[in-house]
C-alpha positions as CSV (number, residue, x, y, z in Angstrom):
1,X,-59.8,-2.0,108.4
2,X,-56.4,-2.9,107.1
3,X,-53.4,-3.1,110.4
4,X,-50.7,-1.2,109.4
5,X,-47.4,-1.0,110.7
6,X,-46.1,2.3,111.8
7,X,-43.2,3.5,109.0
8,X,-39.9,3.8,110.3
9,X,-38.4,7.3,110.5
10,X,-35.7,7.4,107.2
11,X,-33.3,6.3,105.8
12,X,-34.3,3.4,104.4
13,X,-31.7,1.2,103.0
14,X,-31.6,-1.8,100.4
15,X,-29.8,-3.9,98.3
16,X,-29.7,-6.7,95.3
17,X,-29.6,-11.0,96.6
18,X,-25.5,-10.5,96.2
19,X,-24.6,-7.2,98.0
20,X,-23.3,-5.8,95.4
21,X,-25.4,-2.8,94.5
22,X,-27.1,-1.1,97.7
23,X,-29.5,1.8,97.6
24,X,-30.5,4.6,100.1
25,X,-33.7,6.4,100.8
26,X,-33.0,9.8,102.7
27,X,-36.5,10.9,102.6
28,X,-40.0,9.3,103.4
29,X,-41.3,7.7,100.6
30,X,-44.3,9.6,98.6
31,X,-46.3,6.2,97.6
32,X,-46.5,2.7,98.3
33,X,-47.9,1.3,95.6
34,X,-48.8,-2.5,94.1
35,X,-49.0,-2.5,90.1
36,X,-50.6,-5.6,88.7
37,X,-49.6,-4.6,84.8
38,X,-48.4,-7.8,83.1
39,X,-44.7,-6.2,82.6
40,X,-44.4,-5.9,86.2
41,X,-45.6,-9.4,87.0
42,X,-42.6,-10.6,84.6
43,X,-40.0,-8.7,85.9
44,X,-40.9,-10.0,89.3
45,X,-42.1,-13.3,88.5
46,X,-44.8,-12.4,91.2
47,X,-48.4,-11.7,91.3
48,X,-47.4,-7.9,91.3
49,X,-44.6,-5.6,91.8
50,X,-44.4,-4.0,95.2
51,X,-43.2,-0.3,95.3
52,X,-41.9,2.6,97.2
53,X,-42.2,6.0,94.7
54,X,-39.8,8.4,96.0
55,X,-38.1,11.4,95.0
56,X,-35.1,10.9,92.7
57,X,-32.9,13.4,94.7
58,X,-33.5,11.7,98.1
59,X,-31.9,8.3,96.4
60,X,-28.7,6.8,96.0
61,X,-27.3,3.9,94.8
62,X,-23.6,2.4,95.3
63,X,-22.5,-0.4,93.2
64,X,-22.5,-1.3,89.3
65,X,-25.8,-1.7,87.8
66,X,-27.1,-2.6,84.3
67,X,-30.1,-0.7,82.6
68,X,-32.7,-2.2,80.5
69,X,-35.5,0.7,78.8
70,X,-38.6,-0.7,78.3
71,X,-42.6,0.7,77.3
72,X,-44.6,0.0,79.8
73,X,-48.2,-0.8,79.4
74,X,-49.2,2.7,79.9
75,X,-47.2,3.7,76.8
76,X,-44.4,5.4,79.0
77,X,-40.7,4.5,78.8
78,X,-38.8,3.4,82.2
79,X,-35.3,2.4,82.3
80,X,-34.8,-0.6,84.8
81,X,-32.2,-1.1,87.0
82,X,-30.6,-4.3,87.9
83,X,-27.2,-5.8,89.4
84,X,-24.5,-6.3,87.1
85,X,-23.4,-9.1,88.9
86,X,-26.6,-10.7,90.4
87,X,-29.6,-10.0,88.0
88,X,-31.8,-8.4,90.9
89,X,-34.1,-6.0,90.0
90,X,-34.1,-3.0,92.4
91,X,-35.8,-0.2,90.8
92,X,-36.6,2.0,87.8
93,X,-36.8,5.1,86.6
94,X,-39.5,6.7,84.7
95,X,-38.5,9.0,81.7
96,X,-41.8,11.0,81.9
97,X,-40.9,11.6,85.5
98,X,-37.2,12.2,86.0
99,X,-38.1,13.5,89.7
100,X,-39.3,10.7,90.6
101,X,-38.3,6.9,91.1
102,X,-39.8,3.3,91.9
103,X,-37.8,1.4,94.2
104,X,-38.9,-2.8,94.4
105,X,-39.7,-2.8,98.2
106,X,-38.9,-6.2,98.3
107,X,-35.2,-5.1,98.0
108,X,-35.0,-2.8,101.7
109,X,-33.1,-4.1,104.5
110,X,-36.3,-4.3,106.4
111,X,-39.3,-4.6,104.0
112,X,-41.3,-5.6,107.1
113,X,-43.4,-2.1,107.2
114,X,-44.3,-1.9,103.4
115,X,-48.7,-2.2,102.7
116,X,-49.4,-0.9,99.6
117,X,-51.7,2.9,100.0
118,X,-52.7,2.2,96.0
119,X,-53.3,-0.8,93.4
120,X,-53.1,0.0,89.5
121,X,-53.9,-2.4,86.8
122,X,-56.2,-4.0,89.3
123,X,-57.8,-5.5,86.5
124,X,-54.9,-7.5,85.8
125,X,-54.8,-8.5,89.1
126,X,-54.4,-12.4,89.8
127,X,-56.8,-14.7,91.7
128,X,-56.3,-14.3,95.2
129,X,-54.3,-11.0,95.3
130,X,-55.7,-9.1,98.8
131,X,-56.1,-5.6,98.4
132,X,-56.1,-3.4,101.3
133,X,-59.7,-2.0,102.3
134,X,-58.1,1.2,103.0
135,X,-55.9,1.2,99.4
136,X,-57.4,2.5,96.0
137,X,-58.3,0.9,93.4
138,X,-57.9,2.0,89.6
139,X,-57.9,0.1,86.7
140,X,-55.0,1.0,84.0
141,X,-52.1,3.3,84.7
142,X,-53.5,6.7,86.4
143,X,-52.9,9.8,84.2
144,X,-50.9,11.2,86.8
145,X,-49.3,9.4,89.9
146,X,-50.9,12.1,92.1
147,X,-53.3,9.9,93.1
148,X,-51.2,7.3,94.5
149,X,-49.5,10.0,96.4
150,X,-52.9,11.2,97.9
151,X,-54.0,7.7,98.6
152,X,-50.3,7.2,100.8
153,X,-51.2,10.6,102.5
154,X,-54.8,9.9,103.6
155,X,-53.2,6.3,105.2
156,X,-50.0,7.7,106.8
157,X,-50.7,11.6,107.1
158,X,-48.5,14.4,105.4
């Protein structure tokens, strides 16, 4: 069975590599989630891109930040934030979802907490990614991010 750390009570705060731009979580996250899709790989330059989904009206940024829309994989359109000044990718926003967004975990203060609950695009997955016993699985880009959400609240409770 996977050890988790316990999540620390909210807020949870973040920022880009310069300072510039810093973010704030007032509300648990709904999902933790690692997508494996090949557009998240290059914005990262990592294996995958680590995420906390969250509700849009619990987040709030502070700084100037550029936006880059893109398709994803799935066929959905996200708009991508990153720091004006220092390139750093910090989260994105889906257009099919405007309640929602996807904040890069590896942007909090204290990242320290974050296992993903879920793993899309797992079959895009690179060699010697570890997956979490206790995480799902799905191949592709679920229909609906439910899922992801459920998979958080059988891990962490409600």
């Amino acid at each position: 069975m996977t050890q988790r750390p316990p999540i620390p009570n909210p807020p949870y705060t973040g920022s880009c590599l310069c300072g510039a731009l810093r973010w704030r979580l007032e509300e648990r996250p709904l999902a933790v989630n690692a997508c494996h899709c090949i557009d998240c790989k290059k914005l990262t330059g990592a294996t995958n891109l680590l995420m906390l989904i969250a509700k849009r009206d619990a987040f709030e940024a502070e700084g100037a930040g550029d936006v880059f829309r893109k398709e994803a994989d799935s066929g959905r359109e996200i708009d991508i934030v990153r720091c004006a000044d220092c390139g750093t990718r910090l989260w994105h926003e889906p257009l099919a979802s405007p309640a929602l967004v996807f904040i890069a975990a590896g942007t909090l203060d204290d990242p320290s907490w974050v296992i993903p609950t879920s793993h899309i695009w797992i079959e895009r997955a690179s060699p010697g990614v570890v997956m979490q016993d206790d995480a799902i699985k799905i191949e592709g880009q679920p229909s609906d991010r439910q899922a992801l959400m459920d998979a958080f609240t059988k891990v962490y409770g409600a």
